[in-house]
N, C-alpha and C positions, 0 to 999 in steps of 0.2 A: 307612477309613471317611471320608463326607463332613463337611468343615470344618462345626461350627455355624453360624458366618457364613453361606457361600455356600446353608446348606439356609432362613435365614432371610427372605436377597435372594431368593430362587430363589420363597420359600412367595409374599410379600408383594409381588413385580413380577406375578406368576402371578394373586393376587385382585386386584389394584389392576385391572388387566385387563379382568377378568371382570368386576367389579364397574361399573366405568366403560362397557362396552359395555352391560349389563343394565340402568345409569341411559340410556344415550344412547335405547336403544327404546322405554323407557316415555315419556320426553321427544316422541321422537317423534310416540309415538302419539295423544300430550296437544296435539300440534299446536305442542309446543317447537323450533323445528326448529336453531333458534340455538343451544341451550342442548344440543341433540342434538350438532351438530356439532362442540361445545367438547368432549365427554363421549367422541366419538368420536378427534379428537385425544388425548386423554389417554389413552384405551385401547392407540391405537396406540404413545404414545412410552412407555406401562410396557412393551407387545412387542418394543420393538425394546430397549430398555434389558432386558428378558431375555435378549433373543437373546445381546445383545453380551456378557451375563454369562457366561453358558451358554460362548462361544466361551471368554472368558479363564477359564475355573474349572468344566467339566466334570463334575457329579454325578450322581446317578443320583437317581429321584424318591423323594424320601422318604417312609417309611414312613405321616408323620402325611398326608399328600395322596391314599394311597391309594385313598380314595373317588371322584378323577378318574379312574380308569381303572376304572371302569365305568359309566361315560357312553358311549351309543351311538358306535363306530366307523367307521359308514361303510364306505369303501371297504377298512378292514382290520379289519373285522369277522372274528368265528371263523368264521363258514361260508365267508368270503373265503380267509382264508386257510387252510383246509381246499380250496379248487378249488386254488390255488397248489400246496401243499405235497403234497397224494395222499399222505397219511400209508399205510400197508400194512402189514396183521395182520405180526406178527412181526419188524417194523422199530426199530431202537433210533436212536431221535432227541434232537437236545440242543436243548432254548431254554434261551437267554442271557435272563436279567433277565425274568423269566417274573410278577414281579410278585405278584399275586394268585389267578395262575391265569385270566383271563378265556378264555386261547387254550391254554394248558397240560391244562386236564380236558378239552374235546372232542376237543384231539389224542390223550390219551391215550385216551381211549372208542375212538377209531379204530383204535388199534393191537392193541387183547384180541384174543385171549385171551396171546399169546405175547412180545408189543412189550411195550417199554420207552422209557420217557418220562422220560430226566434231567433235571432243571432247577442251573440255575447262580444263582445272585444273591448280589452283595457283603453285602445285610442278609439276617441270619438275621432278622429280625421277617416278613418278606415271605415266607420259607418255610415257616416257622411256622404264617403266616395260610391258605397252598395247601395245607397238608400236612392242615389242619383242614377246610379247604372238600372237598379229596378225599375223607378220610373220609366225610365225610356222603355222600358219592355211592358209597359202596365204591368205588373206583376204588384198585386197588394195587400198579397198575407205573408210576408215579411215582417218581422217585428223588430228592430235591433233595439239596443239596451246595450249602454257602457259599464261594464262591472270587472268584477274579476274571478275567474274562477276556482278562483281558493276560499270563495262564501260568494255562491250562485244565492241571487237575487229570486226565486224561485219556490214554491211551497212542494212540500215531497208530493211525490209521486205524479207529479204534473206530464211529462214528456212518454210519448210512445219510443221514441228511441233516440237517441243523441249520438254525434261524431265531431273528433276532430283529426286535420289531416295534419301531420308536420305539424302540431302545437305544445304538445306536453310537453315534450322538453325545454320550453322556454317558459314553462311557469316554475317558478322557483321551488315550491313545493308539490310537486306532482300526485303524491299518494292525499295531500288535503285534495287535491281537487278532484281526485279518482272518487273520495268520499263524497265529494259532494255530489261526483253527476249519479252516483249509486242511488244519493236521499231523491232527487228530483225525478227522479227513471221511476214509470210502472212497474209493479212486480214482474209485470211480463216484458220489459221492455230490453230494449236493447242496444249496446252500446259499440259503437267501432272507431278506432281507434287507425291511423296509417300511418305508420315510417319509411323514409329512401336513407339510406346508407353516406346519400352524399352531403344530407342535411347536417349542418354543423350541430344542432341538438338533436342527432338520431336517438332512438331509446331502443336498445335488444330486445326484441321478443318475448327472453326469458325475462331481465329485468319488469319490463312490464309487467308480463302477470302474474310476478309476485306482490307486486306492489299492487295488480289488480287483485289480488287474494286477500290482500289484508284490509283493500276496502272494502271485500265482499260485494265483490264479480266475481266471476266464474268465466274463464276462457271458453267458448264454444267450437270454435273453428277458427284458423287463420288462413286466408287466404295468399296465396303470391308465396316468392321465396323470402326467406329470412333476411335479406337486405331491401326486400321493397315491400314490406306485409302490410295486408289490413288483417286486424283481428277484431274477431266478434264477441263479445261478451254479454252475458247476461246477469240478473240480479243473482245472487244465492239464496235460496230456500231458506225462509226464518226458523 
């Protein structure tokens, strides 16, 4: 589980933030534009003093912050990433750090009658809340399981294809856990992967699929611009 510490710095760089930008545009608007700029400064250096946190001490977003992750999406919105992913009736897929559920219940809606929808996450509080949010939708091929993805609880070759949105960079060891979803992926299967720019553990495009290279993936296609991408990956030829 995540350090108390790093979930405190992580909560409180995070609003200073948000908070700092929400003052800079009403200043703004007030014709402040001095006092905008100051506010705007400040915003930035709680971002980057996140980033730099996130780099040295890696966690996953905590359970109390939950209600950020459903804030509109964008370019990795669920219907987005339902074009990306072509979930298929009778496919068994795994998301890693599935959170809430925002992208977890319409993948699973896509896979009934016969598909199967694992979910992975370090906090049971987080599985808890998807496990409650499916019910309400009858939705019952859902599987959640608490583990971690630097030793996926899983036998190789189980999953037709696996995704996570905004996660790698908060697992500490990112290229253990590229290997692992490589072992648990079908030969055929396929893996996607999304980063926004604005996320405090963004991971670069390039970065990534080097580190997807040495787990033996293979980049397929990325889709979106290089600050909001999903990339597709598949296994590499034995």
């Amino acid at each position: 589980m995540q350090p108390k510490t790093d979930v405190v710095v992580r909560a409180t760089l995070f609003y200073a933030s948000l908070a700092a930008w929400a003052i800079a545009i009403v200043l703004a608007l007030a014709g402040q534009f001095l006092w905008a700029l100051a506010c705007v400064a400040l915003a930035l250096g709680a971002d980057a003093a996140g980033r730099i946190w996130s780099r040295k001490s890696p966690v996953p977003m905590p359970y109390s912050m939950r209600g950020i992750l459903h804030l509109p999406r964008g370019p990795h919105s669920p219907a987005r990433l339902l074009q990306v992913l072509q979930p298929r009736r009778g496919e068994r897929i795994l998301e890693v750090g599935p959170g809430v559920g925002v992208h977890a219940l319409p993948v699973a809606s896509h896979l009934i009658p016969d598909g199967v929808l694992d979910v992975l996450d370090i906090q049971q509080e987080m599985l808890d809340d998807l496990a409650r949010r499916a019910a309400r939708r009858g939705l019952t091929n859902i599987v959640p399981r608490q583990g971690d993805a630097q030793q996926l609880p899983y036998p190789p070759e189980t999953f037709d294809a696996a995704y996570l949105v905004g996660v790698l960079g908060e697992i500490p060891d990112p290229l253990a856990a590229l290997r692992q979803l490589r072992r648990v992926l079908k030969r055929s299967g396929r893996l996607i992967i999304s980063e926004l720019v604005i996320d405090p553990d963004f991971v670069p495009l390039r970065d990534l699929e080097a580190k997807a290279h040495k787990a033996g993936l293979v980049l397929e296609r990325s889709v979106g611009p290089r600050f909001a991408y999903s990339a597709v990956f598949r296994p590499m030829a034995a």
